[in-house]
C-alpha positions as CSV (number, residue, x, y, z in Angstrom):
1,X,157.4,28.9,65.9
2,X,153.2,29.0,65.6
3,X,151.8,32.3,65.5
4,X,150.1,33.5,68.2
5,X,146.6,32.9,69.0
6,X,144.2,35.9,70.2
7,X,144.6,34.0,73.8
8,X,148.5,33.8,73.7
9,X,151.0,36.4,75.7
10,X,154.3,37.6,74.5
11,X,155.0,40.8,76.7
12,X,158.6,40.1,76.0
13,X,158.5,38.7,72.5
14,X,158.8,35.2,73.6
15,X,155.5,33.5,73.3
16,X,153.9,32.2,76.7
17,X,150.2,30.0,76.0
18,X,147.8,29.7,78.9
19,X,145.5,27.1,79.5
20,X,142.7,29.6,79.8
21,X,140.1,26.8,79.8
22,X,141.6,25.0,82.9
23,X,141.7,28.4,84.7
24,X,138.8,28.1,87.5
25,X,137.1,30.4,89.5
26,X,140.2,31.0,92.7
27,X,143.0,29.9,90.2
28,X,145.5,32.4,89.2
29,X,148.2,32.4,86.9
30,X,152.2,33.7,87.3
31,X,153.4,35.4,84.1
32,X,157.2,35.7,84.0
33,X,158.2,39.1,82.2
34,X,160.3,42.4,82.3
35,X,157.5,44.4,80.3
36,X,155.1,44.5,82.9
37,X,152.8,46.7,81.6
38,X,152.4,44.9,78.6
39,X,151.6,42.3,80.3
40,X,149.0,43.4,82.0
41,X,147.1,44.9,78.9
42,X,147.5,41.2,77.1
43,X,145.8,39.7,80.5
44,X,143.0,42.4,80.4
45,X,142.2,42.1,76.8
46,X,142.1,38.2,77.0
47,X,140.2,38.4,80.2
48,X,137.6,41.0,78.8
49,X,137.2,38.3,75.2
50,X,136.7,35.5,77.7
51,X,134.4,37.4,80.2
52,X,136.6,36.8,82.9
53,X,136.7,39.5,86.0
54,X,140.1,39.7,87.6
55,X,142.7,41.0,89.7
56,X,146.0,41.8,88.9
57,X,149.3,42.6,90.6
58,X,153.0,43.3,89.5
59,X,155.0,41.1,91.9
60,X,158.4,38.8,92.5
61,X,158.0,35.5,92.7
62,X,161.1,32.9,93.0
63,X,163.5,35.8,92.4
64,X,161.4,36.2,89.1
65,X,159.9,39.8,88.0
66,X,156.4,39.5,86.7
67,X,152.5,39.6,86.7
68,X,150.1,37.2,88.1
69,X,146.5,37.4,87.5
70,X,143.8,36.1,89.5
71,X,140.4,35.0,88.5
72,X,137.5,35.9,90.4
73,X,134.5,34.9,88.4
């Protein structure tokens, strides 16, 4: 396996890439993950690098536990 870039996730060990540069104004993004909180401080610290503000919420999606962000500008 690649290392992981400064933009890729791995709140669970298992790498998860983004395609940060298709992610538009209104789009959001649904990481699957058990380590929540880890999540969230990967998202933040990618969404500060790329000047991104966002919102984001814990949630259960498909059955799935995990964190989606959204991006507001």
């Amino acid at each position: 396996m690649k290392p992981l870039r400064l933009d890729d996730l791995d709140p669970d060990g298992v790498k998860i890439i983004v395609k940060w540069d298709k992610m538009v104004v209104g789009a959001s993004v649904f990481i699957p993950c058990i380590n929540t909180e880890k999540a969230k401080k990967q998202l933040k610290r990618v969404a500060a690098m790329k000047q991104y503000e966002t919102t984001i919420h814990i949630c259960i999606e498909n059955g799935r536990w995990g964190v989606r962000m959204w991006r507001l500008l």
